[in-house]
C-alpha positions in Angstrom: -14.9 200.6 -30.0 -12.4 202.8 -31.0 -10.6 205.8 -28.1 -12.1 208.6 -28.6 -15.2 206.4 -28.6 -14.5 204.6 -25.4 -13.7 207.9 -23.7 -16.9 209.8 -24.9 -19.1 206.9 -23.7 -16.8 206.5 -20.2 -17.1 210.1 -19.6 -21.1 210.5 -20.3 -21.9 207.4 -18.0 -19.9 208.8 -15.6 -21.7 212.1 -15.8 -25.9 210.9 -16.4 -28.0 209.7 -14.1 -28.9 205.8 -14.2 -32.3 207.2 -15.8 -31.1 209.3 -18.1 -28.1 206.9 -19.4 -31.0 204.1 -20.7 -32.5 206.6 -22.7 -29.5 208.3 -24.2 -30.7 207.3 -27.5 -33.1 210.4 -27.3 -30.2 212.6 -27.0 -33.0 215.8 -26.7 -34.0 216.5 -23.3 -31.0 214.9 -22.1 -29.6 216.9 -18.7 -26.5 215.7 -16.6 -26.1 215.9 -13.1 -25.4 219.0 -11.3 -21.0 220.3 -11.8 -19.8 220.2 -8.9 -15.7 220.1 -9.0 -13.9 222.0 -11.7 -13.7 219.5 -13.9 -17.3 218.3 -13.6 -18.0 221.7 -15.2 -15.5 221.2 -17.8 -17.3 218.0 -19.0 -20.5 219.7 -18.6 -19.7 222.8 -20.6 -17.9 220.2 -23.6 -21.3 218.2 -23.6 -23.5 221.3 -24.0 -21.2 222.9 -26.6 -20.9 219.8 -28.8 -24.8 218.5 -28.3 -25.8 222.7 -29.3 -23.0 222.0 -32.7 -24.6 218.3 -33.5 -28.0 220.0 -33.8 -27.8 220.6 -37.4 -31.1 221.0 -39.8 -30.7 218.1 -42.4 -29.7 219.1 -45.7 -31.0 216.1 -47.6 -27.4 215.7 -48.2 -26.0 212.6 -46.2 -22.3 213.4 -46.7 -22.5 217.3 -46.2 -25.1 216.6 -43.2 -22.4 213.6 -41.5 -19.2 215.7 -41.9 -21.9 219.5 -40.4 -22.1 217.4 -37.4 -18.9 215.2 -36.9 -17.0 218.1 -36.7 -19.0 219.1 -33.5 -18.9 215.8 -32.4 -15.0 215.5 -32.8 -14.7 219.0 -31.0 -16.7 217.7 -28.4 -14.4 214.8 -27.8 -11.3 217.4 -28.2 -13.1 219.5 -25.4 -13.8 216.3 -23.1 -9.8 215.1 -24.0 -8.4 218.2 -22.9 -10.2 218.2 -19.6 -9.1 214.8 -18.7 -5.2 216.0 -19.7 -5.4 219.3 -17.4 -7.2 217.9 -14.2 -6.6 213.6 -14.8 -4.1 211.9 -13.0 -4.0 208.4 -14.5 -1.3 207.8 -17.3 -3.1 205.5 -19.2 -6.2 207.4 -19.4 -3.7 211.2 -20.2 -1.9 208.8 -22.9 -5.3 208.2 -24.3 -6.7 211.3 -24.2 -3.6 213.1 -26.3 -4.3 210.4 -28.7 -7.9 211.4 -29.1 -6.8 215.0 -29.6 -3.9 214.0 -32.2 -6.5 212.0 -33.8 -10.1 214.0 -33.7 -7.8 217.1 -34.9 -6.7 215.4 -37.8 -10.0 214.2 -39.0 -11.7 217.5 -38.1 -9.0 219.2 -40.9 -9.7 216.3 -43.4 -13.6 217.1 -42.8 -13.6 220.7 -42.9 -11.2 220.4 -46.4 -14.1 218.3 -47.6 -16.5 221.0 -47.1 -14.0 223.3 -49.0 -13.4 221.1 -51.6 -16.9 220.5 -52.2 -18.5 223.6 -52.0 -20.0 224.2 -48.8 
């Protein structure tokens, strides 16, 4: 499992109900628990934001459709990095979260140049 992996799934059990975590393969209809603390409303509002940008119509195209909603996904985990970096404490975790940034940022580019070099 790689980071940026590891911290979407850490911060998405830590935010669902024990109900709604065994059935997060059905992403629809999924609802967190009520924000409570600043940052509890940060996750919340990165979730929404990125779940509304992953719900793309399918193309028919597998590479167009992958890259239309990685680039939410990776924003999502850009979103959910910087909240961790402006109200965490732990230095492992803030290490790991400015590697997710660095990182999703990087591919984001090299999947929005795809889209430009490709025609979409």
């Amino acid at each position: 499992m790689n980071k940026s992996t590891f911290l979407a799934a850490l911060v998405m059990s830590a935010l669902l109900s024990p109900a709604q975590s065994a059935g997060a393969e059905d992403m629809k209809g999924m609802t967190m628990k009520p924000a409570t603390s600043p940052a509890d409303k940060a996750f919340a509002a990165s979730m929404k934001t990125m779940m509304n940008g992953m719900n793309v119509k399918p193309t028919g195209k597998p590479d167009k459709d992958f890259v239309l909603m990685m680039i939410p996904h990776h924003l999502g985990a850009v979103d959910m990095a910087k909240v961790e970096l402006q109200y965490g404490t732990d230095p492992e975790l803030r290490q790991l979260a400015t590697d997710i940034v660095a990182a999703q940022e990087k591919e984001m580019a090299q999947m929005k140049a795809w889209l430009e070099k490709n025609g979409h």
